[in-house]
N, C-alpha and C positions, 0 to 999 in steps of 0.2 A: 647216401653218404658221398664226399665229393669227393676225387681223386685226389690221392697225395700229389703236392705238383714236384715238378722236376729241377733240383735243386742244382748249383753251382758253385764250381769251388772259385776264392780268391784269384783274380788275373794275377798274371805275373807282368807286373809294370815294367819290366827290364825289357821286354819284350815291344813296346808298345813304342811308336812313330815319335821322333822329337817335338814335330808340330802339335800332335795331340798332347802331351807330356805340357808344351808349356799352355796351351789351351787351357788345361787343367790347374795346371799353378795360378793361372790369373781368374780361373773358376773359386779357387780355394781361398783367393783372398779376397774375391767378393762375398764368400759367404761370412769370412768372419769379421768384414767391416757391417755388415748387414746385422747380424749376431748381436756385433758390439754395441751399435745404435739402438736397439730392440732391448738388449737388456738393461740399456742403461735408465729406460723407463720404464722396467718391470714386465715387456712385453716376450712374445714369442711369435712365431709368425702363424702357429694356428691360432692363438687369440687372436691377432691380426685379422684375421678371417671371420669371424664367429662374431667381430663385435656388432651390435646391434642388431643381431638375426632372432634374438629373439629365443625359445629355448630348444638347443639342442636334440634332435631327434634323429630316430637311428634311421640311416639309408635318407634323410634329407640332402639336398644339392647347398653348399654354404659355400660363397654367398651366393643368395636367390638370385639363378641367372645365369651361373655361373660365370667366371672372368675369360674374357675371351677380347684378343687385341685386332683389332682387323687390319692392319700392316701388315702381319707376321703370319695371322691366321691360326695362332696359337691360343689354345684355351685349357683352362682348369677349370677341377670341382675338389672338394672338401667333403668325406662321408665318413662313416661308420655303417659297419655289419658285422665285422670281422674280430673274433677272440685274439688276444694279445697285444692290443694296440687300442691308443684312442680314436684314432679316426685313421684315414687316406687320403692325400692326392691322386686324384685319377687327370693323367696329361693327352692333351690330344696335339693335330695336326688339321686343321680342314684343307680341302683339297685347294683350292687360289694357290696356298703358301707351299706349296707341295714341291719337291725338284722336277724338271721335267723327265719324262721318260718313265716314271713312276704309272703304274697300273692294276687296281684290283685284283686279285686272286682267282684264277680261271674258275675256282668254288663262286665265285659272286654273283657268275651268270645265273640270268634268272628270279633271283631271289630277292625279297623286299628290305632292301637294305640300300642307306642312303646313297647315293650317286651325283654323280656329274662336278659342279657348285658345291654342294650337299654334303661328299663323302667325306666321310672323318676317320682317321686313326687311330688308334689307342698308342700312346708310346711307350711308358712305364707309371704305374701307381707307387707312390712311397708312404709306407705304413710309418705314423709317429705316435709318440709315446705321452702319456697324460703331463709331460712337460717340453711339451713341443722339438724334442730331438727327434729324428731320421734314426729308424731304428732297421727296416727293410726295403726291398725293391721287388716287384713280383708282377708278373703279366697276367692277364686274363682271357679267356674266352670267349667268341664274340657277342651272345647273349647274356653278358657281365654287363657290356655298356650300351650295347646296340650299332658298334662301329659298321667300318665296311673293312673289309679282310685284305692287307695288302702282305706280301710274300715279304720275308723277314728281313733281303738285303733291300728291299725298300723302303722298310722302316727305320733303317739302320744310316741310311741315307736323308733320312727328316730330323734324323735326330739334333743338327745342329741349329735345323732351324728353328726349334724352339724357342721361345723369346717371349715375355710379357715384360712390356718396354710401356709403363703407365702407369699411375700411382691408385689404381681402383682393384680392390681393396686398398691396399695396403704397399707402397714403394717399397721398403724392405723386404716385404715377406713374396712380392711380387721380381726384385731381381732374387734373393735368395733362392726360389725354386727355379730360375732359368741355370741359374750359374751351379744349381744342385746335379744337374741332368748332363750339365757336362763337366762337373767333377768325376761320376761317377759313369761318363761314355763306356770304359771296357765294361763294366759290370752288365751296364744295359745293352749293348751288343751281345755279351754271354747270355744275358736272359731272355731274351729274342732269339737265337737261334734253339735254347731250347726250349721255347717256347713253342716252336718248328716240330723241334722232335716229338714233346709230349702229344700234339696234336697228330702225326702222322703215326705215334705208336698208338694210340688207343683207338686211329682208323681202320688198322691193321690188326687189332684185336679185336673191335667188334664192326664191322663189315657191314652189320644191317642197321648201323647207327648214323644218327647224321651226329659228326661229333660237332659242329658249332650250335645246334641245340641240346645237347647232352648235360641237364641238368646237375650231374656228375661229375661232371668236367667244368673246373672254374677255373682255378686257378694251376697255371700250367706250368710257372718258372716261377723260383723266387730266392732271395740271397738277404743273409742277415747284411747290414749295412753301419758304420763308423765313420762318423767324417775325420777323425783324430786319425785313428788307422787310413784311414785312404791318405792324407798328409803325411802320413810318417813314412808310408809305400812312395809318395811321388818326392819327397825330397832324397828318399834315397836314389829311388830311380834318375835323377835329376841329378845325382854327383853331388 
């Protein structure tokens, strides 16, 4: 059975940097110019995804290859495993696109996990719903993806540089996930650091485990997710 992951309450956007504040407002309204264009031909951005892959299957990468931009070094995938939801975005970072100063996890020495060129990060997965809305947000453990492990203010630290800036898949559904990641920056800053915690407390409770192979241990942070509510938090925060 897997561990319950460790949950997070709603940021307090009042709280939160003006620069990031308006970051966020010109986040929000890429998504719903994206949205708009998308519905207006009956699409979503995970059909976006899924078109002509052929049929659906659980735990497949869509699309085959996954999308991955080499400027940015930014990549996605598209899956299902997971009860309550249609599928996931799982977002990464490869290390090129990385800020400088950024470093593996003293856990990394040693162990068969990608490096150099090669390392990649996990950022945040966003769980959506059989009608393509952003329903959750929730981090993973590192034999969920196979990443390389970087300490949680360094992830926190890539998180802007996210970016698929290219119309493969899909130009809408391709800005709509950049500009998703930094709508919801405090959320995934919250889920990351306890993402930290859950990690360090079930180190601390079983001692002769290795927790980044600990079957038990998937999912370690997660937060239900609204993009309506997150708009309605940053216009007020915003005065």
């Amino acid at each position: 059975m897997t561990a319950a992951p460790r949950g997070i309450a709603a940021p307090d956007l009042s709280q939160v940097d003006r620069a990031t504040l308006d970051t966020m407002a010109s986040a929000a309204a890429e998504i719903a110019e994206c949205t708009r264009v998308l519905r207006k031909a009956g699409l979503n951005p995970v059909g976006e995804v899924l078109k002509g892959q052929g049929k659906f299957v659980k735990m497949g990468h869509y699309p085959k290859g996954d999308v991955f931009d080499r400027e940015t070094q930014s990549q996605y995938y598209y899956h299902a495993h997971r009860e309550g939801e249609h599928g996931h975005f799982h977002c990464f970072l490869r290390a090129p696109g990385m800020p400088d100063g950024v470093a593996p996890a003293p856990e990394a020495e040693g162990r068969d996990w990608p490096r150099d060129d090669k390392a990649l990060a996990h950022l945040v997965a966003v769980s959506m719903d059989r009608f393509g809305v952003p329903i959750r947000m929730f981090t993973t453990n590192q034999w969920v993806t196979g990443e390389t492990w970087y300490p949680g203010p360094d992830i926190v630290r890539m998180l802007p540089r996210f970016a698929i800036d290219h119309a493969h898949p899909s130009w809408p559904t391709n800005r709509w996930l950049t500009a998703l990641v930094r709508l919801f920056r405090p959320q995934i800053e919250a889920l990351i650091v306890a993402r930290d915690a859950a990690l360090a407390a079930h180190r601390k409770a079983h001692p002769d485990t290795d927790p980044f192979t600990d079957r038990t241990l998937e999912t370690l942070s997660e937060t239900a997710i609204s993009i309506a509510a997150q708009q309605a938090a940053l216009r007020k925060a915003l005065g």
